[in-house]
C-alpha positions in Angstrom: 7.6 -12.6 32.7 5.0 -10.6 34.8 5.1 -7.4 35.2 4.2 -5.5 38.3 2.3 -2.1 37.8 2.8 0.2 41.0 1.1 3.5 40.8 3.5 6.5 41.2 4.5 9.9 40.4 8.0 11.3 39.1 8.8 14.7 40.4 11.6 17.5 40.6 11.8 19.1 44.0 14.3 21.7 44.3 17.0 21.1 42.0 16.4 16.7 42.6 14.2 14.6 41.1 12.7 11.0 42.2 9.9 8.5 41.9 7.2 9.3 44.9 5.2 6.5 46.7 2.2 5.8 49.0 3.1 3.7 51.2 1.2 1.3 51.4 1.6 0.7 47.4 5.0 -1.2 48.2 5.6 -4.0 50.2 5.7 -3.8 54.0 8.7 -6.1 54.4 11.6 -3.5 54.2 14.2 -6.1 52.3 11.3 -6.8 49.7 10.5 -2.8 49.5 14.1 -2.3 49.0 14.5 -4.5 46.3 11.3 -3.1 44.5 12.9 0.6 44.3 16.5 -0.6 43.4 14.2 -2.2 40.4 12.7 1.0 39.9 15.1 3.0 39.8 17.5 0.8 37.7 19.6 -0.1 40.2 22.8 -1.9 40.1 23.6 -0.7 36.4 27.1 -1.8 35.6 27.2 0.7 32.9 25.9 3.7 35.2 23.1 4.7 33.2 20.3 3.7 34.5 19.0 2.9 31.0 16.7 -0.4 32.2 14.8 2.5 34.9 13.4 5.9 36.5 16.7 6.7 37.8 19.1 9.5 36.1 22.6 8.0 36.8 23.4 11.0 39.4 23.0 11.6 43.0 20.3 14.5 42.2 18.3 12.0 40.2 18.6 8.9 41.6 16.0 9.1 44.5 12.8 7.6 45.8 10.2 8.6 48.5 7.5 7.2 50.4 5.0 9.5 52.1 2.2 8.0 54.3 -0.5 9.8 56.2 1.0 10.3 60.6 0.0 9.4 63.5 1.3 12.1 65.3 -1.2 14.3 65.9 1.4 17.7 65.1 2.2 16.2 61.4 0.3 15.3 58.6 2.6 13.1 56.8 5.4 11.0 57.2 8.1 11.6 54.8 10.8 8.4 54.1 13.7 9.3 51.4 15.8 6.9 50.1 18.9 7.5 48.1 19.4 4.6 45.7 23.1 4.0 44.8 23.9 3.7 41.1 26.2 0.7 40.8 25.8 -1.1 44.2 22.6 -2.8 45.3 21.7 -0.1 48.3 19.3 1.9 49.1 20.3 4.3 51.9 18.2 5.5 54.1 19.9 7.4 56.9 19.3 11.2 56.0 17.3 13.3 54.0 17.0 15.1 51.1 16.3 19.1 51.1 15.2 19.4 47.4 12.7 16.9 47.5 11.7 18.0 51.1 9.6 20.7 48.5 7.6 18.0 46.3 6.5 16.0 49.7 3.8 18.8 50.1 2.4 19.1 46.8 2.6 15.6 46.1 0.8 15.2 49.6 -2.2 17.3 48.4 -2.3 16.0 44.9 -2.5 12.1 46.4 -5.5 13.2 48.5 -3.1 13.1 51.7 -3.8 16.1 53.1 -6.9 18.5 52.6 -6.0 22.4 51.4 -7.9 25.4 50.7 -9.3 26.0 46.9 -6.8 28.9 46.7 -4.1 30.9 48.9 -1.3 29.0 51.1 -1.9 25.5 52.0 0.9 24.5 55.6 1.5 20.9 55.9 3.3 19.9 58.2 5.7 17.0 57.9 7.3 14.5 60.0 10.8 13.6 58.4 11.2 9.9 59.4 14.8 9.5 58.5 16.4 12.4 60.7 12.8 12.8 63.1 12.4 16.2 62.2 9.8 18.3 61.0 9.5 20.5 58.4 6.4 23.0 57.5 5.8 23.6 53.8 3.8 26.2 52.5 2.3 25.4 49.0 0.5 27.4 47.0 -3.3 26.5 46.1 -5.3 28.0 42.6 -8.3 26.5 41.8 -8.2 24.0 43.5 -4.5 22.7 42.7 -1.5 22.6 43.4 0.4 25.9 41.9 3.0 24.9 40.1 3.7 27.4 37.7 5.2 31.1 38.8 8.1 33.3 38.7 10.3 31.4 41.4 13.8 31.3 40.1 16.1 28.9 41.7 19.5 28.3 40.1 20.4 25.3 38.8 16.4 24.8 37.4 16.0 25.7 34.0 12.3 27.2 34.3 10.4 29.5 36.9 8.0 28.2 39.0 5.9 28.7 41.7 7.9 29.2 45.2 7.5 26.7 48.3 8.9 27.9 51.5 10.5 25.5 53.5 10.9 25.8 57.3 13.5 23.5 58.5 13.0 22.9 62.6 15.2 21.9 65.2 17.6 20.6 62.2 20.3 19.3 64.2 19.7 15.5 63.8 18.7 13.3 66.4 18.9 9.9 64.4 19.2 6.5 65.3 21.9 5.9 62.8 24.4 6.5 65.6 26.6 9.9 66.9 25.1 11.5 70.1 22.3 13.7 68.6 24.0 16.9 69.3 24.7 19.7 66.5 28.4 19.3 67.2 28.8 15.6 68.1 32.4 15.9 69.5 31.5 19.3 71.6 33.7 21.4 69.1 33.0 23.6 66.6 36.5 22.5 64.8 37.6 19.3 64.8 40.7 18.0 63.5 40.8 14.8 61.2 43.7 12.5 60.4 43.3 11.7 57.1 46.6 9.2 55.9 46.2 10.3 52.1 46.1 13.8 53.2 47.3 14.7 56.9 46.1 16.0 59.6 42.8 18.6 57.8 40.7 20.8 59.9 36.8 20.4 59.9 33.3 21.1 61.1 31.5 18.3 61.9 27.6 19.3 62.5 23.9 17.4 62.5 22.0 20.1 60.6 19.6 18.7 57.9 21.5 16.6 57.4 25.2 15.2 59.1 27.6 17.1 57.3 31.4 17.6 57.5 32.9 21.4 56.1 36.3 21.7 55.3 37.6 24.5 53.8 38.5 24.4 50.3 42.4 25.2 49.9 42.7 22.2 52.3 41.6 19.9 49.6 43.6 21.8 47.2 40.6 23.2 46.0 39.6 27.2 45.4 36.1 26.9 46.0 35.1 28.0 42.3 35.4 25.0 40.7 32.1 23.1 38.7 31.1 18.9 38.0 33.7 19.2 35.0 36.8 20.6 37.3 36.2 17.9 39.9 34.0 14.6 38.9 36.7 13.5 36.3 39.8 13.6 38.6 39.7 10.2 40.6 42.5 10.7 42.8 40.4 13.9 44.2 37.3 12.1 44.5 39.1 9.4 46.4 40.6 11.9 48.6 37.5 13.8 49.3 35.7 10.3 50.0 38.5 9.5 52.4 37.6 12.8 54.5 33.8 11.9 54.0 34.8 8.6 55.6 37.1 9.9 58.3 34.9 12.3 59.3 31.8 9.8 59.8 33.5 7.9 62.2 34.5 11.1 64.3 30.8 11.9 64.3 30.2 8.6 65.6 28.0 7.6 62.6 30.2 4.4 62.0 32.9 2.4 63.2 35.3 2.5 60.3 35.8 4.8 57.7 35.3 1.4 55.0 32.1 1.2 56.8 31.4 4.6 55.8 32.1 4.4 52.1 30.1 0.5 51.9 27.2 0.9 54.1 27.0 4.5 54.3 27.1 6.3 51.1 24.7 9.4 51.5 25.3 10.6 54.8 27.4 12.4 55.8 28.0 14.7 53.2 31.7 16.9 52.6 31.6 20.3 51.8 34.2 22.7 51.2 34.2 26.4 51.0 36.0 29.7 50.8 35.9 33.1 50.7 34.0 35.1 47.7 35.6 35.2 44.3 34.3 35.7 40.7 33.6 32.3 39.2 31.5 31.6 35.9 28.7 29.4 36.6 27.5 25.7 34.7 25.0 27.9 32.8 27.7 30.8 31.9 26.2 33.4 34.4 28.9 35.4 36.4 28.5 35.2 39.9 30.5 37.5 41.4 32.3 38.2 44.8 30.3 41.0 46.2 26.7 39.8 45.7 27.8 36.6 47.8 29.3 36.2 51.6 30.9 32.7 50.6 31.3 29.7 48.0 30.0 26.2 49.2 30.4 22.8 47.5 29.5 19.3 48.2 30.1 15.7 47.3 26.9 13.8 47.1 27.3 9.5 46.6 31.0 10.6 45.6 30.7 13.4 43.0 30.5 17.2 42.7 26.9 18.1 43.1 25.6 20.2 39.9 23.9 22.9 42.6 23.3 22.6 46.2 21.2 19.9 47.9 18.6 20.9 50.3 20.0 19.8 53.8 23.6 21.2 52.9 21.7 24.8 52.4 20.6 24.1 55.8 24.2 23.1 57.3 25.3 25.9 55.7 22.7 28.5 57.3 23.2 26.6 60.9 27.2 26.5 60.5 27.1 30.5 59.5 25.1 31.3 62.4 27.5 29.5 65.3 30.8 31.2 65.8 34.1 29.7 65.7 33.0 27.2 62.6 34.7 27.0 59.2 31.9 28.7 57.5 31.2 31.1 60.4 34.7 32.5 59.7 34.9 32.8 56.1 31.8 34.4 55.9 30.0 35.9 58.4 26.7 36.3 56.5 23.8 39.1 57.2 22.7 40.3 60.8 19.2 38.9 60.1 20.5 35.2 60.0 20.6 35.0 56.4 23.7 33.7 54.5 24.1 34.0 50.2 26.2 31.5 48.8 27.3 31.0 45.5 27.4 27.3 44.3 28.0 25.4 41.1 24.3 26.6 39.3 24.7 29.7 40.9 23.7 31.2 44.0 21.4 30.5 47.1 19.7 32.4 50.7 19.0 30.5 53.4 18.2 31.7 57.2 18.6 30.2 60.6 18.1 31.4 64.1 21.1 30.6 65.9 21.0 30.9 70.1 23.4 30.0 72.2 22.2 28.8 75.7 24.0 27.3 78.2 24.5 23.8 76.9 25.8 25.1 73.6 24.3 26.6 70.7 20.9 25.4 69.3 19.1 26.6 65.8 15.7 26.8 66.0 14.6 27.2 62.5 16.2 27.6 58.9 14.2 28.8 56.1 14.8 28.6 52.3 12.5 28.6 49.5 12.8 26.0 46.5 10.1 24.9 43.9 8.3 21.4 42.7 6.5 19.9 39.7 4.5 16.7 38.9 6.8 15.1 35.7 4.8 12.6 35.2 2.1 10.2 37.5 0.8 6.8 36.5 2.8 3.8 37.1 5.9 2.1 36.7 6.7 -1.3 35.8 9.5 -3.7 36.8 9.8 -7.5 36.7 8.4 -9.2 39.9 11.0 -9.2 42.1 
């Protein structure tokens, strides 16, 4: 059987990792492009383990991205992420992803994308086609290449690294996926979902990075301490966070029905639950204790416990801190400088967002975070023609 040979390169961002693309290396009919990465990535695997390709078998690992140079004269790239579902045939493409929002600059400079000084801070500035936002990286340059190593430590990576700082702008979403485009698509910073497994559960629904849905975490039964081994096991909890995941997307507008959510709509939007500090003993053993954090944040990602904290949720978190009257606003305030510490299942995390309110409503401007990337491997991958 012929095999085609695509060049590409296998990154981490943040604490994700995926298979990166030019565009024009794939084919330009989106059904055919689709099927390509699903090959890729070893996608539908009956047994979940992505043995027969790139993928990892979980939501943080089971990613691709296409980056292409932009027209628009205030970017320099175009940025498509897809999230490729383990066991069904889907790629979905309706949000982004925040950790690999870090490797899209180096992997930019590396593939010849984008032009960067020989050493200092390279800025590229890049146009995130799934939510039309952009985000400004700033990359570190030696010698002529990328940095990658350093002394950046980010929980839930095992090794330093150099640090990338991301700014996030405008993150409430304006996507064509469906809801209205504002940060609080129902006009309320708590909103009130009737969930039949579960009853009537409060919630914030906000476009921030990424559409996300908070709920705090006694409501699920939850304390907000718990890791992957506490959570990803239990099926009846899955199935009732999934049934919020769904129930909120349809209050946000995003889909019809909440089956619709769960079949069509896997990645977006995400659930998260949180609560107020507590001690808690992190994956890696670390203690992570009340005072050094202003609240606990989880989220579901493709139906599990994610192992850290992906990238966009960081930024939902920072906007949702920053507004009064959300769930996260009142369980923990965070600094006066805009800056919120959260502890999570690797550990913790700072973000920042400017928060304003103006006369229509409340608006963030910017949130900030730093993360880290690395080149894995680059060459090519092989799958069967498809």
């Amino acid at each position: 059987m012929r095999q085609l040979r695509i060049p590409a390169v296998y990154m981490r961002g943040g604490t994700s990792k995926g298979v990166f693309f030019i565009a024009g290396d794939l084919p330009a009919d989106p059904a055919q492009r689709d099927r390509t990465l699903l090959r890729v990535i070893g996608s539908p695997d009956r047994y979940g383990k992505h043995i027969d390709g790139m993928g990892g078998a979980t939501s943080s690992t089971s990613k691709v991205v296409i980056l292409s140079k932009s027209a628009r004269p205030d970017c320099d790239v175009d940025y498509l992420f897809g999230q490729v579902a383990i066991d069904q045939p889907v790629v979905d493409w309706s949000g982004n992803c925040g950790n690999l929002s870090a490797a899209v600059g180096p992997f930019a400079i590396s593939s010849g994308l984008v032009q960067a000084p020989t050493d200092g801070t390279a800025t590229v500035r890049i146009w995130q086609a799934n939510i039309a936002k952009k985000i400004i990286a700033h990359v570190q340059m030696a010698g002529g290449e990328v940095l990658e190593s350093g002394d950046f430590e980010l929980d839930g990576v095992a090794f330093p690294a150099a640090e990338i700082r991301l700014e996030f702008l405008d993150p409430a979403a304006d996507e064509e996926g469906g809801g209205t485009g504002a940060m609080f698509p129902t006009g309320r910073q708590i909103d009130t979902l009737d969930v039949p497994i579960l009853g009537r559960i409060e919630a914030t629904l906000i476009n921030a990075g990424n559409p996300t849905i908070f709920v705090e975490a006694a409501s699920l039964g939850l304390r907000g301490t718990e890791l992957q081994g506490a959570v990803n096991g239990d099926k009846e909890l899955l199935a009732l966070a999934e049934a919020v995941r769904a129930h909120g997307a349809v209050a946000m507008g995003l889909v019809k029905t909440p089956q619709d959510a769960t079949a069509k709509r896997p990645h977006t939007p995400k659930l998260a639950f949180v609560a107020r500090p507590a001690d808690y003993v992190a994956s890696d053993g670390k203690l992570v204790q009340a005072q050094s954090v202003d609240l606990l944040a989880r989220i579901f990602s493709m139906g599990q416990l994610h192992h850290a904290m992906t990238g966009t949720g960081a930024v939902a978190i920072a906007a949702a801190a920053g507004i009064p009257g959300t769930i996260v606003h009142r369980l923990g305030l965070g600094g006066t400088d805009g800056r919120v510490r959260f502890g999570h299942p690797s550990g913790s995390l700072t973000v920042g967002a400017e928060a304003v309110e103006q006369a229509d409503g409340w608006t963030v401007s910017k949130v900030v975070m730093s993360r880290s990337a690395r080149r894995l491997m680059e060459g090519w991958v092989r799958i069967p023609a498809v």
